[in-house]
PQR file with spaces between the fields and no chain letter, atoms N, CA, C, O and H, PARSE charges and radii, in Angstrom:
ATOM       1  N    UNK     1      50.672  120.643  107.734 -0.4000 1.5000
ATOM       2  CA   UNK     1      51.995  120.300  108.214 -0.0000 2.0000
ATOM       3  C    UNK     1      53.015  121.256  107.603  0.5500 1.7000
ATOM       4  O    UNK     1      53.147  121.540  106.412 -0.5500 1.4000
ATOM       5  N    UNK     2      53.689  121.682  108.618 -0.4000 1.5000
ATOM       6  CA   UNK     2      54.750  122.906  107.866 -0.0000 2.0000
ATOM       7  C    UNK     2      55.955  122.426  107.589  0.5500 1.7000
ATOM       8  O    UNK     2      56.748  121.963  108.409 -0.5500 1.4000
ATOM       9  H    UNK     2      53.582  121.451  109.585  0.4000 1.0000
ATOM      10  N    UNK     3      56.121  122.545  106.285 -0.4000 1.5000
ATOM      11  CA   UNK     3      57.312  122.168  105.716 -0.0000 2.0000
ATOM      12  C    UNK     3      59.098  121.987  105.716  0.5500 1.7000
ATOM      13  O    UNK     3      59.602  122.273  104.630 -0.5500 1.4000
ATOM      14  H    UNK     3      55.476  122.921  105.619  0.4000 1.0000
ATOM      15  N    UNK     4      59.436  121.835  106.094 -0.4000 1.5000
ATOM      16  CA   UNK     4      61.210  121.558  106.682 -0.0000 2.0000
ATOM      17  C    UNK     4      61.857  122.547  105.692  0.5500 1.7000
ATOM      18  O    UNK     4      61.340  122.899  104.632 -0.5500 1.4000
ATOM      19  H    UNK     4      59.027  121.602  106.976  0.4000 1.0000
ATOM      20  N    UNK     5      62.642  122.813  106.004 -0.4000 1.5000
ATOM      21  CA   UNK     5      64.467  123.436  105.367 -0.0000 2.0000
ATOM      22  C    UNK     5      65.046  122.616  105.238  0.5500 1.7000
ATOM      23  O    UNK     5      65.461  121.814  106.074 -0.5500 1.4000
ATOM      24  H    UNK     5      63.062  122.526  106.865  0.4000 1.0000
ATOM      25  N    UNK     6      65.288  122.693  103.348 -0.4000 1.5000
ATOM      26  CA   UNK     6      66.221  121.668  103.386 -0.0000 2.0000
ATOM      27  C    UNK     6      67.603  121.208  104.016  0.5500 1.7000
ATOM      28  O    UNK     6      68.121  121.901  104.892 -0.5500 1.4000
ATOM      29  H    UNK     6      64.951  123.344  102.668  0.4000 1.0000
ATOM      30  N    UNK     7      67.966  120.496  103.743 -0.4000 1.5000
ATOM      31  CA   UNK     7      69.520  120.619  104.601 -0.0000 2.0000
ATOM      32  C    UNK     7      70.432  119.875  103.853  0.5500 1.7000
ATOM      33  O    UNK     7      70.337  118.651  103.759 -0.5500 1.4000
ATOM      34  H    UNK     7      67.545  119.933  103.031  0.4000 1.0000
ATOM      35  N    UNK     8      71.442  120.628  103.235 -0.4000 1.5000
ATOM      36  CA   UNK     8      71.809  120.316  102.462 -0.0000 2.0000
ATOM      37  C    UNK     8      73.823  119.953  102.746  0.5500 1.7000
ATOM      38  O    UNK     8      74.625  120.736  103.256 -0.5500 1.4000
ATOM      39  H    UNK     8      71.519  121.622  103.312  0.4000 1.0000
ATOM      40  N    UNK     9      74.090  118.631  102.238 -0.4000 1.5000
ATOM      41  CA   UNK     9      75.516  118.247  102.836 -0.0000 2.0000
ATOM      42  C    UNK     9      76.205  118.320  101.179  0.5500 1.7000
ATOM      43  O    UNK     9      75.532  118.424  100.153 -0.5500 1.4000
ATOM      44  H    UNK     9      73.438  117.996  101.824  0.4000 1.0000
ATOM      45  N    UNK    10      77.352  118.256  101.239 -0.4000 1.5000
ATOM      46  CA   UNK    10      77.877  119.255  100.023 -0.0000 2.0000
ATOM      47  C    UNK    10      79.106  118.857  100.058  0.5500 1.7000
ATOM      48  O    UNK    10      79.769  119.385  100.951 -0.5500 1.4000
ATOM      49  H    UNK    10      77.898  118.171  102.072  0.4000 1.0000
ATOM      50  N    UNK    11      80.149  117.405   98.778 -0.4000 1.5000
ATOM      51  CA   UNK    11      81.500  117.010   99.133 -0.0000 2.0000
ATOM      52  C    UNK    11      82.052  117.451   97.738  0.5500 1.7000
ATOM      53  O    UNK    11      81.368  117.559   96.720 -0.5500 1.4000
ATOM      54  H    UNK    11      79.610  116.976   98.053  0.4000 1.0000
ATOM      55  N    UNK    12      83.632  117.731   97.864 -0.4000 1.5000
ATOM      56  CA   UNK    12      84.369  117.715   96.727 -0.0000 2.0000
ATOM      57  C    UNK    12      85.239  117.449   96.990  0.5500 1.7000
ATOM      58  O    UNK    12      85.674  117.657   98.123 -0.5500 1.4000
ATOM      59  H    UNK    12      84.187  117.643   98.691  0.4000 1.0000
ATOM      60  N    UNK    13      86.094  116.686   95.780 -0.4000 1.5000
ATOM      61  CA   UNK    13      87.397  116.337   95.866 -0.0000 2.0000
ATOM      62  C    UNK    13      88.064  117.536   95.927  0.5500 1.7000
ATOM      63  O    UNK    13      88.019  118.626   95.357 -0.5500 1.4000
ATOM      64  H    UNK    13      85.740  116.517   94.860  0.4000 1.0000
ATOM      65  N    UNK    14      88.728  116.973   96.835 -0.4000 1.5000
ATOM      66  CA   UNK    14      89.740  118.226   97.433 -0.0000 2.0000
ATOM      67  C    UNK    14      91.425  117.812   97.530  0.5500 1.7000
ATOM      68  O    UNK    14      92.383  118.542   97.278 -0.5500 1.4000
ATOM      69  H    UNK    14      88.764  116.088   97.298  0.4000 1.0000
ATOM      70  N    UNK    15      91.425  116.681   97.889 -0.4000 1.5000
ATOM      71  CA   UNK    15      92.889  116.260   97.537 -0.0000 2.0000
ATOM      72  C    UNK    15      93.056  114.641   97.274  0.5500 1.7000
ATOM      73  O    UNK    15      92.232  113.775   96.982 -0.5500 1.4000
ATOM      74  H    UNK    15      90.646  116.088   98.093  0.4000 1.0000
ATOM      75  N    UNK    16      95.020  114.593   97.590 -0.4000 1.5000
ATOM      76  CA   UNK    16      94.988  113.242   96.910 -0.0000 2.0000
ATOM      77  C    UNK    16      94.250  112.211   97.741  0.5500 1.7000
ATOM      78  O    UNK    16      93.753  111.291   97.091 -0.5500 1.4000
ATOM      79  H    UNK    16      95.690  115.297   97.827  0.4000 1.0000
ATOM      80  N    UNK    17      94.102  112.193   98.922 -0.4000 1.5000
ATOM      81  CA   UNK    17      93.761  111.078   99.549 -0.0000 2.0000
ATOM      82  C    UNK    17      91.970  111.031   99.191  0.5500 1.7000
ATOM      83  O    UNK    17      91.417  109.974   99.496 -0.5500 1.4000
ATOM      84  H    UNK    17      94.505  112.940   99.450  0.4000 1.0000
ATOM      85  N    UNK    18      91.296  111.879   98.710 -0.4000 1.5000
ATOM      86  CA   UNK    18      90.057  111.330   97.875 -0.0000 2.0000
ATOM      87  C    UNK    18      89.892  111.502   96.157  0.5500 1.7000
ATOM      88  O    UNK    18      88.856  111.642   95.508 -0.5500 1.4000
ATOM      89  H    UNK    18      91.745  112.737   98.462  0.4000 1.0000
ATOM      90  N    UNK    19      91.437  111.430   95.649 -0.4000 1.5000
ATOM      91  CA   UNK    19      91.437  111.464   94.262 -0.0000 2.0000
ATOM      92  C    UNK    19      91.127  110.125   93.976  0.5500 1.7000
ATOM      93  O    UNK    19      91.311  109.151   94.706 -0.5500 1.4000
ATOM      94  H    UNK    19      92.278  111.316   96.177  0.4000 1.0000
ATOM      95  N    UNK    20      90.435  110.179   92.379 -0.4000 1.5000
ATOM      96  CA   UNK    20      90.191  108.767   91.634 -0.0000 2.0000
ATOM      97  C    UNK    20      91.249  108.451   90.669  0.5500 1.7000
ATOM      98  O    UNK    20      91.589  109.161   89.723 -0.5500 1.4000
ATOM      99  H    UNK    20      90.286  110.971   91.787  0.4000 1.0000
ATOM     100  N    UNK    21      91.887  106.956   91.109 -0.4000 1.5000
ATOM     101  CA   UNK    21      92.772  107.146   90.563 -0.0000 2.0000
ATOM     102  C    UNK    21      92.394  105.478   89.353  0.5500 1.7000
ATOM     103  O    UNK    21      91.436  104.710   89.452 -0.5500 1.4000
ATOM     104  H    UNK    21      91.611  106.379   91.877  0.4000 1.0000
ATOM     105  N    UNK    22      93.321  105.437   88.542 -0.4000 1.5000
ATOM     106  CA   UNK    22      93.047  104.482   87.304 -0.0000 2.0000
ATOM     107  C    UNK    22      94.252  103.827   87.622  0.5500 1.7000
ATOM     108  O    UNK    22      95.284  104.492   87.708 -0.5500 1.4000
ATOM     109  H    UNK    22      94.099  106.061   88.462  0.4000 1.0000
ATOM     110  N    UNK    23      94.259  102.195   87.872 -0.4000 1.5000
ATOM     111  CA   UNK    23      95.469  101.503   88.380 -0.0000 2.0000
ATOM     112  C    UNK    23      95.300  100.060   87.467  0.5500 1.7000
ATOM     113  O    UNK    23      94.241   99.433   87.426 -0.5500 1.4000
ATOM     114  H    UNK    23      93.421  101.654   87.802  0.4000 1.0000
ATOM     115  N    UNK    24      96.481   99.678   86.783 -0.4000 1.5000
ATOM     116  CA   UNK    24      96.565   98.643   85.843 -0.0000 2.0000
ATOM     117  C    UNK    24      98.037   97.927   86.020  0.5500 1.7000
ATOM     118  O    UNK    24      98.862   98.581   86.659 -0.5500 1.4000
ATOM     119  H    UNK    24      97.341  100.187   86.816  0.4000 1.0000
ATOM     120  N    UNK    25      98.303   97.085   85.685 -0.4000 1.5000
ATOM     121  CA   UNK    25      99.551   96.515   85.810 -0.0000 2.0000
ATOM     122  C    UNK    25     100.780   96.845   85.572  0.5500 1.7000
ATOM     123  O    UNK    25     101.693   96.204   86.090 -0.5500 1.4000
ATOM     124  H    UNK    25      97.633   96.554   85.166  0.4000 1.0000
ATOM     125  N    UNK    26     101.016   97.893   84.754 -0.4000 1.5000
ATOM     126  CA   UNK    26     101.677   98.483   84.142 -0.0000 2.0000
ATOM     127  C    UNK    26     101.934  100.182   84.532  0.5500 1.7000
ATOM     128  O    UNK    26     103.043  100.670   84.319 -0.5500 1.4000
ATOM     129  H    UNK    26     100.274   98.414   84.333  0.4000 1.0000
ATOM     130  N    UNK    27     101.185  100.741   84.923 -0.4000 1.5000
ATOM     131  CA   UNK    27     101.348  101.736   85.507 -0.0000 2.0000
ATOM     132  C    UNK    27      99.653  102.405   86.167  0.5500 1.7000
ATOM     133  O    UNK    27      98.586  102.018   85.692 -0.5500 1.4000
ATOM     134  H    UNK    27     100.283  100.345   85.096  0.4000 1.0000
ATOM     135  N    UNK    28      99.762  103.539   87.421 -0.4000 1.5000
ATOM     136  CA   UNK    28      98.791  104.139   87.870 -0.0000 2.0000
ATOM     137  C    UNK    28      98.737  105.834   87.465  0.5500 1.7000
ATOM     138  O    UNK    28      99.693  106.609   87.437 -0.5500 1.4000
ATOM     139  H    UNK    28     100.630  103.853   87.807  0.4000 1.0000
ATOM     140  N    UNK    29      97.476  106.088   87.205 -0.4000 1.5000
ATOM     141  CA   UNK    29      96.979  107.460   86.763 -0.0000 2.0000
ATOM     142  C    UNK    29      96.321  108.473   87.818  0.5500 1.7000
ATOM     143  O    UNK    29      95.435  107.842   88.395 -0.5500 1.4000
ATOM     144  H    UNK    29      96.700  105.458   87.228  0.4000 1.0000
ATOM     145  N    UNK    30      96.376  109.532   88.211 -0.4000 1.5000
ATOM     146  CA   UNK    30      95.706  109.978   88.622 -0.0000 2.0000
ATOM     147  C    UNK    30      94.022  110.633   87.536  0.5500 1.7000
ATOM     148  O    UNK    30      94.279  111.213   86.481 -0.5500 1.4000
ATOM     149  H    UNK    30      97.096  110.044   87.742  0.4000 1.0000
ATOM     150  N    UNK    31      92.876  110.502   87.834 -0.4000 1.5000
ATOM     151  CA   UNK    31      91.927  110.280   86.624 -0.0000 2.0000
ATOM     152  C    UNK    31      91.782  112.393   87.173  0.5500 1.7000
ATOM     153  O    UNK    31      91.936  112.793   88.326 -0.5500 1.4000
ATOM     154  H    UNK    31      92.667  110.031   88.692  0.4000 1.0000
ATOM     155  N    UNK    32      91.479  113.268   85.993 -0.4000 1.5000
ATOM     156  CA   UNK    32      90.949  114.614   86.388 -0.0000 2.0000
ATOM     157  C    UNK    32      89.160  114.188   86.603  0.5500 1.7000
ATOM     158  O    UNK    32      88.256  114.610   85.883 -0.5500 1.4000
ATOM     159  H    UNK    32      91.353  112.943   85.056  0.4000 1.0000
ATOM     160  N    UNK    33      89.121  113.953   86.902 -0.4000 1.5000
ATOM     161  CA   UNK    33      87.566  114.025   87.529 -0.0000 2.0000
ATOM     162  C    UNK    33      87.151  114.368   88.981  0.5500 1.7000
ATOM     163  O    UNK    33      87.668  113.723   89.893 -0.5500 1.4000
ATOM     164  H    UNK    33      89.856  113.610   87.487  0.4000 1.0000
ATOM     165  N    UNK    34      86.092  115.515   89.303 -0.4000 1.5000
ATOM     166  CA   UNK    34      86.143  115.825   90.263 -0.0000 2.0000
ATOM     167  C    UNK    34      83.958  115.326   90.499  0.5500 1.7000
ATOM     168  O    UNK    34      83.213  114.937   89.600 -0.5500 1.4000
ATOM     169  H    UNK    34      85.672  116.039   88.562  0.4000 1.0000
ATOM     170  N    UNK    35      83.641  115.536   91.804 -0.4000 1.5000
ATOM     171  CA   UNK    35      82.419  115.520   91.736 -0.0000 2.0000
ATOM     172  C    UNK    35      81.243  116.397   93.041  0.5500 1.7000
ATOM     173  O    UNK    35      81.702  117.330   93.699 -0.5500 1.4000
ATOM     174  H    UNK    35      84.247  115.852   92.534  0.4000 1.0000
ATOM     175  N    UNK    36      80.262  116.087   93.176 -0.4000 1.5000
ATOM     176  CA   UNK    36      79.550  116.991   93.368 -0.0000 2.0000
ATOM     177  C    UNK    36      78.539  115.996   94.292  0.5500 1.7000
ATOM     178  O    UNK    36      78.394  114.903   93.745 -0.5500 1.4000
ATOM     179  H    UNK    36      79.889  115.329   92.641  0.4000 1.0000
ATOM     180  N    UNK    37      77.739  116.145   95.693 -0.4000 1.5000
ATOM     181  CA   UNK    37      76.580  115.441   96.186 -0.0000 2.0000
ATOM     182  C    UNK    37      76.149  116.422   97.146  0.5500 1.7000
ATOM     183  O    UNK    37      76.757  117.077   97.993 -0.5500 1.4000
ATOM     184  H    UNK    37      77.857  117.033   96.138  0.4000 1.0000
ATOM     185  N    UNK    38      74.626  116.336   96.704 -0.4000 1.5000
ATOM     186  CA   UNK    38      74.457  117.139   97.908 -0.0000 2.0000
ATOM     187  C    UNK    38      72.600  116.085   97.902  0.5500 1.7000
ATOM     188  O    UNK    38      71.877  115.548   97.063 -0.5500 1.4000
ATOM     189  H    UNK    38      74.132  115.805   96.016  0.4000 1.0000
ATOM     190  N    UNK    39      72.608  116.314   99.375 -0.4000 1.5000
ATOM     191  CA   UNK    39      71.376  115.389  100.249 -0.0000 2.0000
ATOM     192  C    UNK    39      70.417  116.339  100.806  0.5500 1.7000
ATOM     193  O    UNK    39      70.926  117.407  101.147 -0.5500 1.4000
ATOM     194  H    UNK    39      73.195  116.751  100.057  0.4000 1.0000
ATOM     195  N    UNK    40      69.451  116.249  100.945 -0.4000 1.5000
ATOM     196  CA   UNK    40      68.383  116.619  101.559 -0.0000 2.0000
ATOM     197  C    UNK    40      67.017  116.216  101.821  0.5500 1.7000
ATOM     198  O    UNK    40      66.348  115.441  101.138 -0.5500 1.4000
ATOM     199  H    UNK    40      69.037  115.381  100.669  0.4000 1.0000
ATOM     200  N    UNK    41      66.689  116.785  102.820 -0.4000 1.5000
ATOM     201  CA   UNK    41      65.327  116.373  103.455 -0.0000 2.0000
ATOM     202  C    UNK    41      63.881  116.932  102.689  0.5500 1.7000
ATOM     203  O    UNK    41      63.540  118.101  102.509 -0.5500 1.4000
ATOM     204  H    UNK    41      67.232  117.415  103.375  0.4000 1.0000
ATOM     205  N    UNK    42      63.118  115.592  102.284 -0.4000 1.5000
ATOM     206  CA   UNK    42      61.532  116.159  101.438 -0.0000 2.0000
ATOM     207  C    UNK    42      60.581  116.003  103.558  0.5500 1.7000
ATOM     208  O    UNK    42      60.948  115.910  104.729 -0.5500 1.4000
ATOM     209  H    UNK    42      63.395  114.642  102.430  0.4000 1.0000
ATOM     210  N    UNK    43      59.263  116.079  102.719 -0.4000 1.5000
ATOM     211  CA   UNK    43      58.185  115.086  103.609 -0.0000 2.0000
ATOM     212  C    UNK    43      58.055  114.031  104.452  0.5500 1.7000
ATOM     213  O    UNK    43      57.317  113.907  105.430 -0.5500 1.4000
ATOM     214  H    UNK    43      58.965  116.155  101.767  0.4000 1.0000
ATOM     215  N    UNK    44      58.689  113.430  104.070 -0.4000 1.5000
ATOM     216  CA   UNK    44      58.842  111.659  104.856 -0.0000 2.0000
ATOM     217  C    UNK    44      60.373  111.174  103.820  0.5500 1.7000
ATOM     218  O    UNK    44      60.951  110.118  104.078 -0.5500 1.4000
ATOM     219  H    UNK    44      59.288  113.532  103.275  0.4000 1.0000
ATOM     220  N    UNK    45      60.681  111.754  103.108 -0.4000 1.5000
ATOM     221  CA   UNK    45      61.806  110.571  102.392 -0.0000 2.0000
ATOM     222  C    UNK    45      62.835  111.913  102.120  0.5500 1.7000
ATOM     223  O    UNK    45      62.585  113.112  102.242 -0.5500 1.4000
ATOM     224  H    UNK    45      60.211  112.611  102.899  0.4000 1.0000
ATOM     225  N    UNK    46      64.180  111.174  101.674 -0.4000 1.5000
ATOM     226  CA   UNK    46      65.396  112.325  101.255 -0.0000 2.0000
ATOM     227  C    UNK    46      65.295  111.721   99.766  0.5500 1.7000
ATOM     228  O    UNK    46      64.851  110.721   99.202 -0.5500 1.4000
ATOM     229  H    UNK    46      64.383  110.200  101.575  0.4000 1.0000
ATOM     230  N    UNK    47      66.298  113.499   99.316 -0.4000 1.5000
ATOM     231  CA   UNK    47      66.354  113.331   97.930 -0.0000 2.0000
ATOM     232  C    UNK    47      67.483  113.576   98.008  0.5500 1.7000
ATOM     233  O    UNK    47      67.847  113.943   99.125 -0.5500 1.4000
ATOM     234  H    UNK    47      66.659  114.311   99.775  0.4000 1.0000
ATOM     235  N    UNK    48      68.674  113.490   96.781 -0.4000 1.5000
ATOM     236  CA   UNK    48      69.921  113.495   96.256 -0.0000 2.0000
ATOM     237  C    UNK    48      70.328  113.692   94.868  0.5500 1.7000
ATOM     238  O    UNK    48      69.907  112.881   94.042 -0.5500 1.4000
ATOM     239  H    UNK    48      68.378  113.192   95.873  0.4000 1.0000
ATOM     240  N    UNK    49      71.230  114.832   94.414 -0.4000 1.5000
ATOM     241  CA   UNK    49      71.463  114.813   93.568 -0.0000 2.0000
ATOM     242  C    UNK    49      73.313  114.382   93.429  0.5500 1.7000
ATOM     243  O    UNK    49      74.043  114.530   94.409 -0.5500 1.4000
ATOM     244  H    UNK    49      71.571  115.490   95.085  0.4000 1.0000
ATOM     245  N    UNK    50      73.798  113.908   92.224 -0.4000 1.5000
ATOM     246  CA   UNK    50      75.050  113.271   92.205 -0.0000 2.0000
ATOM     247  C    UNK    50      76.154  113.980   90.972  0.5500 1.7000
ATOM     248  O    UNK    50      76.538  113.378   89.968 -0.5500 1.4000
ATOM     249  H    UNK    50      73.205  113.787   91.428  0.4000 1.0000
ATOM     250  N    UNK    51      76.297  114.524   91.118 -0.4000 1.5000
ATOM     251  CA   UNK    51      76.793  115.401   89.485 -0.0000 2.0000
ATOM     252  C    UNK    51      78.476  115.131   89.668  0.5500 1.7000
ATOM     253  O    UNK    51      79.213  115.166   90.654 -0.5500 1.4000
ATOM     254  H    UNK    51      75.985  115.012   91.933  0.4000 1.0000
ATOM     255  N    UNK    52      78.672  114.890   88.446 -0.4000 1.5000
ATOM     256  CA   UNK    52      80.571  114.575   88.309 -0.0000 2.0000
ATOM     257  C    UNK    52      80.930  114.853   86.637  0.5500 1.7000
ATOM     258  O    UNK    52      80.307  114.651   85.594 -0.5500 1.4000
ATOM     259  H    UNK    52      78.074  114.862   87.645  0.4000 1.0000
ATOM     260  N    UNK    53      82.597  115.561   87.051 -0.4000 1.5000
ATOM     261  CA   UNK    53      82.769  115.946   85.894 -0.0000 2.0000
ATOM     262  C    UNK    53      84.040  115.334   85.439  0.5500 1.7000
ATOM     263  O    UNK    53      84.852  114.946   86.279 -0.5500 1.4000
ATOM     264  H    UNK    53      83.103  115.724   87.898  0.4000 1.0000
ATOM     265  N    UNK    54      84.226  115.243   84.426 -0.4000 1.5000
ATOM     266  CA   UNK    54      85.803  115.026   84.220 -0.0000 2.0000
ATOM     267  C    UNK    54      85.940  116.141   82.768  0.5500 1.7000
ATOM     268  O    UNK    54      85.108  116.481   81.927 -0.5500 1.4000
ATOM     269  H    UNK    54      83.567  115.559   83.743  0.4000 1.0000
ATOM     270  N    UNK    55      87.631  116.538   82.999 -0.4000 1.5000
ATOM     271  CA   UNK    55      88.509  117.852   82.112 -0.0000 2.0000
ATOM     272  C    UNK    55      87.582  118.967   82.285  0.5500 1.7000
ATOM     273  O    UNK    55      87.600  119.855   81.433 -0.5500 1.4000
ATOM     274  H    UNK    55      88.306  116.262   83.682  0.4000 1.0000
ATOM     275  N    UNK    56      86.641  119.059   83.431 -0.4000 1.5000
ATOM     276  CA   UNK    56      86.177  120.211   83.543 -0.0000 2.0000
ATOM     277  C    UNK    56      84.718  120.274   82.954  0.5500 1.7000
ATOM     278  O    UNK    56      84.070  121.314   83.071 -0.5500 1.4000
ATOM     279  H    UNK    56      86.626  118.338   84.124  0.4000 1.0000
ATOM     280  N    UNK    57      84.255  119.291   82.392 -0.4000 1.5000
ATOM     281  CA   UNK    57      82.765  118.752   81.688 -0.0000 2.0000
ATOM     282  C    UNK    57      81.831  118.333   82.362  0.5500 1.7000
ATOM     283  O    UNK    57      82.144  117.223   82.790 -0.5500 1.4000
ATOM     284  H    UNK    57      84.781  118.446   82.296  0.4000 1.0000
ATOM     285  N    UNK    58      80.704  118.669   82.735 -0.4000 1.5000
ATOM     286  CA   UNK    58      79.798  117.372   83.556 -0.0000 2.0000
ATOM     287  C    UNK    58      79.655  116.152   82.192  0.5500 1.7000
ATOM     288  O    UNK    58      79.440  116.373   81.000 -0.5500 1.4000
ATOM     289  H    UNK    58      80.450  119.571   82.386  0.4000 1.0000
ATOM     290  N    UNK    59      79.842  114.983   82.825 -0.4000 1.5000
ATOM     291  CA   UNK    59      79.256  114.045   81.920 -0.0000 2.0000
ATOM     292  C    UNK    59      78.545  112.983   82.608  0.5500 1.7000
ATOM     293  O    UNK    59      78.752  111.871   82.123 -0.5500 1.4000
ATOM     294  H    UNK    59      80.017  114.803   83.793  0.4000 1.0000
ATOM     295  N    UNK    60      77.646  113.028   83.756 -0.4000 1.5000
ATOM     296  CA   UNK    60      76.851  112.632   84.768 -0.0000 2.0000
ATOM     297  C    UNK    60      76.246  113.241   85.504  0.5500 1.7000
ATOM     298  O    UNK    60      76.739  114.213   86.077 -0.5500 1.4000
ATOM     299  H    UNK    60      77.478  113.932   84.151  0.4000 1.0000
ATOM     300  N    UNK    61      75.006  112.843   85.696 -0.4000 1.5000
ATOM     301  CA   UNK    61      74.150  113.374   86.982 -0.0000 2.0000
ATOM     302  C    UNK    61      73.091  112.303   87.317  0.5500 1.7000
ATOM     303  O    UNK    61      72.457  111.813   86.382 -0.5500 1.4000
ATOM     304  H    UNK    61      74.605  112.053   85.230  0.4000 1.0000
ATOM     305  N    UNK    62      72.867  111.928   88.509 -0.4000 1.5000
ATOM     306  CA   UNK    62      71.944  111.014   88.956 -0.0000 2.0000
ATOM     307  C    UNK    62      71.106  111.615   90.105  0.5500 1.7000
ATOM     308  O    UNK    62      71.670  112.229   91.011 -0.5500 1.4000
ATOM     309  H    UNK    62      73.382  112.326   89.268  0.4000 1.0000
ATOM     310  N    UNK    63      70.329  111.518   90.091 -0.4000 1.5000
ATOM     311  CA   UNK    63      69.018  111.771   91.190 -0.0000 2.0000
ATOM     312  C    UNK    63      68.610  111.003   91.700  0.5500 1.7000
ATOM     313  O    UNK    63      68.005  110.109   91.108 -0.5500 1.4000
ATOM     314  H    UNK    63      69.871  111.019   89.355  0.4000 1.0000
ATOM     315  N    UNK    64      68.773  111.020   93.090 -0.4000 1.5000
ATOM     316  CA   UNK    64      67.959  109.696   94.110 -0.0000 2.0000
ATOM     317  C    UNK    64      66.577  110.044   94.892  0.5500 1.7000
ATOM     318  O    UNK    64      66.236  111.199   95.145 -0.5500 1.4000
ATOM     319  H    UNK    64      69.265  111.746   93.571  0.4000 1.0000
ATOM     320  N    UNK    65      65.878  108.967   95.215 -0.4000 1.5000
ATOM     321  CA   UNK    65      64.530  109.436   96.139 -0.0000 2.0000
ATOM     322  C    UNK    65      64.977  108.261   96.916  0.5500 1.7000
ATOM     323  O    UNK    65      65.073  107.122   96.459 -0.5500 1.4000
ATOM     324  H    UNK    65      66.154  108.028   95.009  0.4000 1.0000
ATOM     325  N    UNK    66      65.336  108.749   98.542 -0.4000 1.5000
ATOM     326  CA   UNK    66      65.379  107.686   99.636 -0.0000 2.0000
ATOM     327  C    UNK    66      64.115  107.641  100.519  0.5500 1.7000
ATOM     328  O    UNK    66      63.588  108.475  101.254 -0.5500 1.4000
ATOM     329  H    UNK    66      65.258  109.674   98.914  0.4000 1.0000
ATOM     330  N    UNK    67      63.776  106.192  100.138 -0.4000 1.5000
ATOM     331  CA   UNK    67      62.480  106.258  101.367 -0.0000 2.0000
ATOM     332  C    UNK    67      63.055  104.711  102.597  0.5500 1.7000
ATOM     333  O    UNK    67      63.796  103.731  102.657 -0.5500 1.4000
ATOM     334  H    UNK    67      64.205  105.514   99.541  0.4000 1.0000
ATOM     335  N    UNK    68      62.226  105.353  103.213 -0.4000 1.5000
ATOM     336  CA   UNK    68      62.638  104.222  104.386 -0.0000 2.0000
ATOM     337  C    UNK    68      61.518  102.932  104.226  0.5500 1.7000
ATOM     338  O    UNK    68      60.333  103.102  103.939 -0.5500 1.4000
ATOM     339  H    UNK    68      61.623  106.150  103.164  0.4000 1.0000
ATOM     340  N    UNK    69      62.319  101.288  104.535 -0.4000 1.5000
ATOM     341  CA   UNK    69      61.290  100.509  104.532 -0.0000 2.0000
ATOM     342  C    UNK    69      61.296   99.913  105.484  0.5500 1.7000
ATOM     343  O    UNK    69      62.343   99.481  105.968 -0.5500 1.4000
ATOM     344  H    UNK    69      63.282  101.150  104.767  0.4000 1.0000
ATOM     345  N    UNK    70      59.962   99.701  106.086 -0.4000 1.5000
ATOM     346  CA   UNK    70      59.597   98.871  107.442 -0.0000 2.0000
ATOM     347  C    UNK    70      59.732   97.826  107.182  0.5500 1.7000
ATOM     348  O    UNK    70      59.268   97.271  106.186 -0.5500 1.4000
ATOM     349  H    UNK    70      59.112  100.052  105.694  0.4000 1.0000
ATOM     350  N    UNK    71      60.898   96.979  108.665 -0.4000 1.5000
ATOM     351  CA   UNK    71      60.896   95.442  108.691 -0.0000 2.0000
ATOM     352  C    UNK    71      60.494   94.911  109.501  0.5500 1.7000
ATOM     353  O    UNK    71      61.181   94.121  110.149 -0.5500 1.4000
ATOM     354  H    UNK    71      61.275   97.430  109.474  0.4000 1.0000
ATOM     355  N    UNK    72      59.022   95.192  109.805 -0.4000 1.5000
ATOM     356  CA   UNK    72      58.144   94.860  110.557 -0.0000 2.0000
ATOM     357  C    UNK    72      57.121   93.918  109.888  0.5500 1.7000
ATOM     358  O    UNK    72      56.163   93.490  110.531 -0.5500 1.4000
ATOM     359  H    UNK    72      58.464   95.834  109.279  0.4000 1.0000
């Protein structure tokens, strides 16, 4: 079986309307954290990686394996 190209989808914060913002009773922050996803196609299931930084640091990364389940 010949193998696929991955395909890869790719987001960043780019402005205010997808900034994270920190909101409390007293006043709202805009947070500097920006982040990173990108998706792609294995064999039968997708994979994902999740990377986010804040002041310019990564201080996260998560890796997903999506498989599909039959509700049959």
């Amino acid at each position: 079986m010949k193998k696929k190209k991955p395909i890869y989808v790719e987001t960043f914060i780019r402005n205010d309307l997808e900034t994270v913002w920190k909101f409390s009773k007293w006043f709202s922050i805009k947070l500097p954290i920006s982040e990173h996803f990108t998706v792609w196609e294995e064999e039968d299931y997708l994979k994902a990686n999740h990377e986010m930084w804040i002041l310019g640091k990564k201080f996260l990364t998560i890796d997903y394996s999506i498989y599909s389940v039959s509700t049959e």
